[in-house]
C-alpha positions in Angstrom: -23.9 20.2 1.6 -20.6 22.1 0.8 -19.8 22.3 -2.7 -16.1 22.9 -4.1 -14.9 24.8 -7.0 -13.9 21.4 -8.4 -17.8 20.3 -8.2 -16.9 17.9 -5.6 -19.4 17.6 -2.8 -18.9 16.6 0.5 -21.2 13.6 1.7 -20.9 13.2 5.3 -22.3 12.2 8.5 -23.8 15.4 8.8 -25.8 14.9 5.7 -26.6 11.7 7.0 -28.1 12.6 10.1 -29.9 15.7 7.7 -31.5 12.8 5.1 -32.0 9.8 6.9 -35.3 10.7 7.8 -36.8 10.7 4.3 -35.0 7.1 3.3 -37.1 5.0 4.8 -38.2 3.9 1.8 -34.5 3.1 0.8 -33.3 0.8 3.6 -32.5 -1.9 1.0 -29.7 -0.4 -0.4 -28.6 -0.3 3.4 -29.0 -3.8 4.1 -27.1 -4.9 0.6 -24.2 -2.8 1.7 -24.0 -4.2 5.5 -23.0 -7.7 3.7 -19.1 -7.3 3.1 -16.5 -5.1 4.0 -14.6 -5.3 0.3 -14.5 -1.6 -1.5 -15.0 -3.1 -4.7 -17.7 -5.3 -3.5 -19.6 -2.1 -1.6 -19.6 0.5 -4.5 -20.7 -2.4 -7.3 -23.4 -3.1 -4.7 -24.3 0.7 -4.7 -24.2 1.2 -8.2 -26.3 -2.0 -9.0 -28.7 -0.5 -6.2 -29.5 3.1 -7.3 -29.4 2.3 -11.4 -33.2 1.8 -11.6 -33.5 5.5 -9.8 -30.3 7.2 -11.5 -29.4 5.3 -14.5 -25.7 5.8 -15.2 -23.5 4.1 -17.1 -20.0 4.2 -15.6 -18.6 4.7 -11.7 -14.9 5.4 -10.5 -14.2 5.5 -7.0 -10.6 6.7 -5.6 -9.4 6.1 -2.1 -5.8 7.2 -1.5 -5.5 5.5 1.7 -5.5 2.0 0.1 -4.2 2.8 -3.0 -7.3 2.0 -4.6 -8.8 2.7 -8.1 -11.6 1.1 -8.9 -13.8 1.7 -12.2 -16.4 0.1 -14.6 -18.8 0.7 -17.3 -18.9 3.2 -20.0 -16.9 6.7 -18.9 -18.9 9.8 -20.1 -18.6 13.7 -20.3 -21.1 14.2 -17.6 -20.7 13.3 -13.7 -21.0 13.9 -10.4 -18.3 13.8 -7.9 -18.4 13.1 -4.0 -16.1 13.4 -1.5 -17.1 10.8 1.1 -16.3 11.5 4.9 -17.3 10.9 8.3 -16.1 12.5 11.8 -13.6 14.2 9.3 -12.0 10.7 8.1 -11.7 10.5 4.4 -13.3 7.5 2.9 -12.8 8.2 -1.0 -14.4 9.6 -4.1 -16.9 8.6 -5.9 -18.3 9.6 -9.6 -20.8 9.0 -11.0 -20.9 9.3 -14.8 -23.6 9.1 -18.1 -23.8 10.5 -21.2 -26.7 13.5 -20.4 -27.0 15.9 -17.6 -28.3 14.6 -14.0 -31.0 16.8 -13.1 -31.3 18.7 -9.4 -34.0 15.8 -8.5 -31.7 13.0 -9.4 -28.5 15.1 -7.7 -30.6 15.4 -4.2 -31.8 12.0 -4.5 -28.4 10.5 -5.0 -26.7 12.8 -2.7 -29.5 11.3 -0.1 -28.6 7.6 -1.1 -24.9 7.9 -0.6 -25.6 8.9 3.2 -26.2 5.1 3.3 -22.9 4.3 1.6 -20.7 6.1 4.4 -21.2 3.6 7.1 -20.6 0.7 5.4 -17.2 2.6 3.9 -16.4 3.2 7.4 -16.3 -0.2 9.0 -14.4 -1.6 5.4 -12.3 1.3 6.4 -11.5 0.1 10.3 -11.1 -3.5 9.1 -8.6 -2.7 6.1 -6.5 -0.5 8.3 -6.0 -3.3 11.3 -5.5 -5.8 8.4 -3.2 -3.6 7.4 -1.6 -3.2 10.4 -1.0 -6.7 11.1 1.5 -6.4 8.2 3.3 -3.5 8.7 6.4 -2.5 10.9 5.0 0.2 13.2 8.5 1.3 13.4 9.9 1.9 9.9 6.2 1.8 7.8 7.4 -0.8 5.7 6.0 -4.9 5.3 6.9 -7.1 8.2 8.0 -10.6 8.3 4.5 -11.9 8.9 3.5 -10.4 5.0 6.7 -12.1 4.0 5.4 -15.6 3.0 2.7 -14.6 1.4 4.5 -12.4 -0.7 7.1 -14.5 -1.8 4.9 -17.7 -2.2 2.4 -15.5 -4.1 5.3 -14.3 -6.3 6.9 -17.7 -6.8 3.7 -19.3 -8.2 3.4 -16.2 -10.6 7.1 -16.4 -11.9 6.7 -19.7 -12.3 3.2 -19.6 -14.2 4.6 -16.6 -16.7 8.3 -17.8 -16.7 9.4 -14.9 -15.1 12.7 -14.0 -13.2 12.5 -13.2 -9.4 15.2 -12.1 -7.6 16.0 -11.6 -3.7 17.8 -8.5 -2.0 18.8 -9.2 1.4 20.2 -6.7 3.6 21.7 -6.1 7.0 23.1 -2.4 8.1 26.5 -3.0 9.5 27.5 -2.4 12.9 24.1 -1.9 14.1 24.6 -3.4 17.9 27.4 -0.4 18.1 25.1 2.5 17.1 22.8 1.4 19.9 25.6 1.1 22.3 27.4 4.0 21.7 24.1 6.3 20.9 21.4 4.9 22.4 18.1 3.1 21.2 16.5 6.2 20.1 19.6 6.5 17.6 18.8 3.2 17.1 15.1 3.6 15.6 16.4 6.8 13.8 18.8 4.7 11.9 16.4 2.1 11.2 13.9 4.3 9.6 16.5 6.5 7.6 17.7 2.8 6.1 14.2 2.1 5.1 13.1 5.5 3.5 16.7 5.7 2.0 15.4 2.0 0.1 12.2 2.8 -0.7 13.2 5.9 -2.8 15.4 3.8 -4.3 13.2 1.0 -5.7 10.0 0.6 -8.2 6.7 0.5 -7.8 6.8 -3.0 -8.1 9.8 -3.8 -5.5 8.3 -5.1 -2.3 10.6 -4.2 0.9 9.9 -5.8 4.0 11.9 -5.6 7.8 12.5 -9.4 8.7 14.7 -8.5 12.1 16.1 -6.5 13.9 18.5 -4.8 11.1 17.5 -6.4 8.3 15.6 -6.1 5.5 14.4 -8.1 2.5 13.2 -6.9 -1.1 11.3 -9.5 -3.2 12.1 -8.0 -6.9 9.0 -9.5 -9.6 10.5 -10.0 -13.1 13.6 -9.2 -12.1 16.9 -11.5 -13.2 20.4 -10.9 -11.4 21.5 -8.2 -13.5 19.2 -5.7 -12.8 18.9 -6.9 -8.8 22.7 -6.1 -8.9 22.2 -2.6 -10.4 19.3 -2.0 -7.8 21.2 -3.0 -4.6 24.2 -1.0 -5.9 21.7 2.0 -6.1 20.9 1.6 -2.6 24.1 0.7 -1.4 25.5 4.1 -2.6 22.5 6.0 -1.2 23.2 4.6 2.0 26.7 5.0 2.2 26.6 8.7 0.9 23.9 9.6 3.6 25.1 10.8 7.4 22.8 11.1 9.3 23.0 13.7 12.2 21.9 12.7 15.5 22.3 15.0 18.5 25.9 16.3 18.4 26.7 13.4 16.3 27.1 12.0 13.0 27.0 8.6 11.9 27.9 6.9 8.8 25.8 4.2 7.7 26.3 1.4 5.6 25.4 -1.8 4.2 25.9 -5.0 3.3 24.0 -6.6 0.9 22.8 -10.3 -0.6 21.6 -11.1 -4.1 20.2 -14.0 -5.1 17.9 -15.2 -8.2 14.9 -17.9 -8.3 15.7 -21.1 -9.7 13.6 -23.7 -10.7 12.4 -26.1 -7.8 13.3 -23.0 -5.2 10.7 -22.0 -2.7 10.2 -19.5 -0.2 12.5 -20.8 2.4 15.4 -21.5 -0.3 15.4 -18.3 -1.2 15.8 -16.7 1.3 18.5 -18.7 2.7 20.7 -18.6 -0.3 19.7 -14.6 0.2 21.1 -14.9 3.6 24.0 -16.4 3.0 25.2 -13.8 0.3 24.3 -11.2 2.9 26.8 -12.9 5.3 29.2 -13.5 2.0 29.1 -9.7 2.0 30.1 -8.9 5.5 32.9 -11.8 5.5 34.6 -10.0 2.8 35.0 -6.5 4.8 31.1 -5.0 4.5 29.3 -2.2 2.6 29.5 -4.5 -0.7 27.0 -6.6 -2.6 27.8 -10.0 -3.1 25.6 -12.7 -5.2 24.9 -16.2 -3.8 26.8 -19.6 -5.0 
């Protein structure tokens, strides 16, 4: 067991193969936590498990990896704090938390018991990173169209439910089939992944961006009216233009041209991202590297 100077300890497969010996006894809490490969679903299950042996009355759990936080009960002055690893793969951290101290029994017992909460972490681990991955661009790290959909139908419902603006950025870098003529692919792929970090500094945590083709990309904007999706595809507009990016001996100018359109009532997925579209194309009619709404 390594112990930090943050009284985090490290629970890993190491200390499983040290402890599993004396758990037979224990094996329940193993076979509750083979049932589902949810996070949330897996330390509730843990919790619920080891109360009768180390009563507590709040857990957190933190894995930075899935942008997860999950908590519940009643948070305390006194805890205990686990890194969880295996084969040097983070899995999260977990505390656990009461309102008196846990005494060196309890701490080796529940240090003991969380060796059974690694696997289990593991294979929701595996599974949430392919699901993952079946959603993401491998090339620029952003959503792909196949997320798209989702999103946006999952978004419509909820602006519809809360009467709440959603708006639609489209937008396509200009002159892209001549940067991979005159440069090369590899320019190419540089460009396209400049575009999308160059956007993704430029939006909120609650902007969605996705890659839809080849050179485009779409941002689904939640509670977001025309006014303000203007004043965010200006901001990336500008960021764009007022990057050059230096490939090889060369640099290139980049820019954009950009489509804006707001949810209306009777729209769906498909109607918004063709009115989207077609301000996109409004936008490169009228001479590029501009913004133009839709209608």
């Amino acid at each position: 067991m390594i112990k930090k100077s943050t009284n985090l300890a490290v629970i890993s497969n190491n200390t499983f193969e040290a402890t599993k010996a004396i758990n037979i006894n224990h094996y329940d809490i193993s076979s509750a936590l083979q049932t589902t490969l949810d996070f949330n679903q897996l330390i509730v299950i843990f919790s619920n498990k080891i109360e009768a042996m180390i009563p507590h009355s709040a857990f957190a759990y933190h894995n930075e990896e899935f942008e997860l936080e999950i908590k519940s009960g009643v948070f305390t002055k006194h805890s205990c704090n686990y890194a969880l690893k295996i084969e040097g793969q983070a899995l999260g951290e977990l505390k656990i938390m009461r309102n008196y101290r846990f005494n060196a029994t309890e701490i080796t017992l529940l240090e003991s018991l969380l060796c059974f909460l690694i696997y289990p972490l593991k294979n929701a681990t595996l599974f949430n990173q392919a699901l993952k991955m079946t959603h993401i661009d491998p090339l620029t790290k952003v959503n792909n169209r196949n997320s798209l959909n989702d999103t946006l139908n999952r978004t419509i419902n909820l602006a519809s439910h809360q009467n709440q603006n959603l708006s639609i950025i489209f937008l396509d870098i200009d002159c892209f089939k001549n940067i991979n003529d005159t440069y090369g692919h590899s320019c190419g792929d540089k460009v396209l992944m400049t575009v999308a970090d160059l956007i993704k500094h430029s939006l909120r945590s609650s902007d969605v961006i996705f890659r839809v083709s080849g050179e485009e990309f779409v941002i689904v904007l939640s509670d977001t009216g025309l006014a303000g999706a203007k004043v965010l595809a200006e901001r990336i507009r500008k960021a764009i233009e007022s990057h050059t990016l230096a490939y090889d001996m060369a640099t290139i100018k980049i820019t954009v041209s950009i489509g804006i359109y707001d949810m209306h009532e009777n729209d769906t997925a498909d109607t918004l991202m063709k009115h989207a579209d077609n301000a996109m194309y409004k936008a490169k009619y009228n001479g590029r590297n501009q913004v133009c709404l839709a209608g």
